[in-house]
N, C-alpha and C positions, 0 to 999 in steps of 0.2 A: 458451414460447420462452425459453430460455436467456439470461440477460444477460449473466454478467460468467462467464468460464472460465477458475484459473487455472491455473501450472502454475510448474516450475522447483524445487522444493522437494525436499528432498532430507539427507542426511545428512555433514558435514564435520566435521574436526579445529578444532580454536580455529586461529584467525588466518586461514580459506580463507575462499573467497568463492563467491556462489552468485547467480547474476539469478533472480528471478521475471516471470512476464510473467503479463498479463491481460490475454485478449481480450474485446474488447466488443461488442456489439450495436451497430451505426450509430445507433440512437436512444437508447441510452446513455449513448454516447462524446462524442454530440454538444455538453455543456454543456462537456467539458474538467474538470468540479470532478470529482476522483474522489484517492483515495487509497487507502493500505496502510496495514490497523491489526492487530494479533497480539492473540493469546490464549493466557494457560496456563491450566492447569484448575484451578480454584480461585479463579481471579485476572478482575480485570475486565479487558474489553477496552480497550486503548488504542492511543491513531494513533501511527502511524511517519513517515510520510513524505505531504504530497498539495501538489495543485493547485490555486490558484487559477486561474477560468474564463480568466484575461488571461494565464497560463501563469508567476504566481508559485509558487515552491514553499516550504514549510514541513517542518521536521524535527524533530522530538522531538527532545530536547539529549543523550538515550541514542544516537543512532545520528549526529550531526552528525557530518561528516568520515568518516563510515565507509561512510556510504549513500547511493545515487544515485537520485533518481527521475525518470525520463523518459518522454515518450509520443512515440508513432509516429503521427500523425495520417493518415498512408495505408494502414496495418494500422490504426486504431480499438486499438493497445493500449499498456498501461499496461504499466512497467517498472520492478523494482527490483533496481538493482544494489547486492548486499551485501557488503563486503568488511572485512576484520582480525575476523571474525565472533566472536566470544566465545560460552560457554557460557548463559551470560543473555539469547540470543538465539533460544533455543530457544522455538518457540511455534507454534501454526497462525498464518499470515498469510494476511489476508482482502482482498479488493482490492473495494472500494465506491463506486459513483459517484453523484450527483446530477442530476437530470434537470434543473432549471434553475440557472440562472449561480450562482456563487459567487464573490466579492472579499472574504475574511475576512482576508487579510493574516495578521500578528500573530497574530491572535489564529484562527487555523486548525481548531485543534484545538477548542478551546473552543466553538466559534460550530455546527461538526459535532456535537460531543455537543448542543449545545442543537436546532437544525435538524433533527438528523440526513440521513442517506443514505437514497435511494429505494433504491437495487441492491444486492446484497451475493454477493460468488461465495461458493464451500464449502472455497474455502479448501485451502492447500495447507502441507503440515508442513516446518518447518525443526529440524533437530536436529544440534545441535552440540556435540561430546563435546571433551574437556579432555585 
């Protein structure tokens, strides 16, 4: 069964903008902890944008004020809206959830790489030319 599908990805000039969505599975979706992390090839994966289970969100200080992350809890998905895109944005983006609660605040990112994510979709390509 399918967990996390996402989609939105796509090819822009510097400065456009692009949403991503991830749909989820109902037993997925249900902790709420889920985020958006990129990957270039070469380079380790890191987080972009997530949730805490009480509906805090956290952003990597590369995308603050550029990027939005939101959920649709009647659709089960996950949303990122990306905008003043830059070329340093290009990467696959992965949308991953966690099956029980998360409150990491602060420290978001951190407490993910330690924890980790149960779910991980396949990811969808952002490419943005200069």
């Amino acid at each position: 069964q399918v967990q996390l599908v996402e989609s939105g990805g796509g090819s822009v000039q510097s400065g456009g903008s692009l949403r991503l969505s991830c749909v989820a599975s109902e037993y997925t979706y249900r902790s709420k902890c889920m985020g958006w992390f990129r990957q270039v090839p070469g380079k380790e994966r890191e987080g972009v944008a997530g949730f805490d289970s009480d509906g805090t969100t956290n952003y990597a200080d590369s995308v603050k004020g550029r990027f939005t992350i939101s959920q649709d809890n009647a659709k089960n998905t996950l949303y990122l809206q990306m905008n003043s895109l830059k070329p340093e944005d290009t990467a696959m983006y992965y949308c991953a959830a966690r099956v029980s609660a998360c409150t990491y605040g602060s420290r978001w990112f951190s407490l993910v790489a330690y924890y980790g994510m149960d779910y991980w979709g396949k990811g969808t390509l952002v490419t943005i030319s200069s």
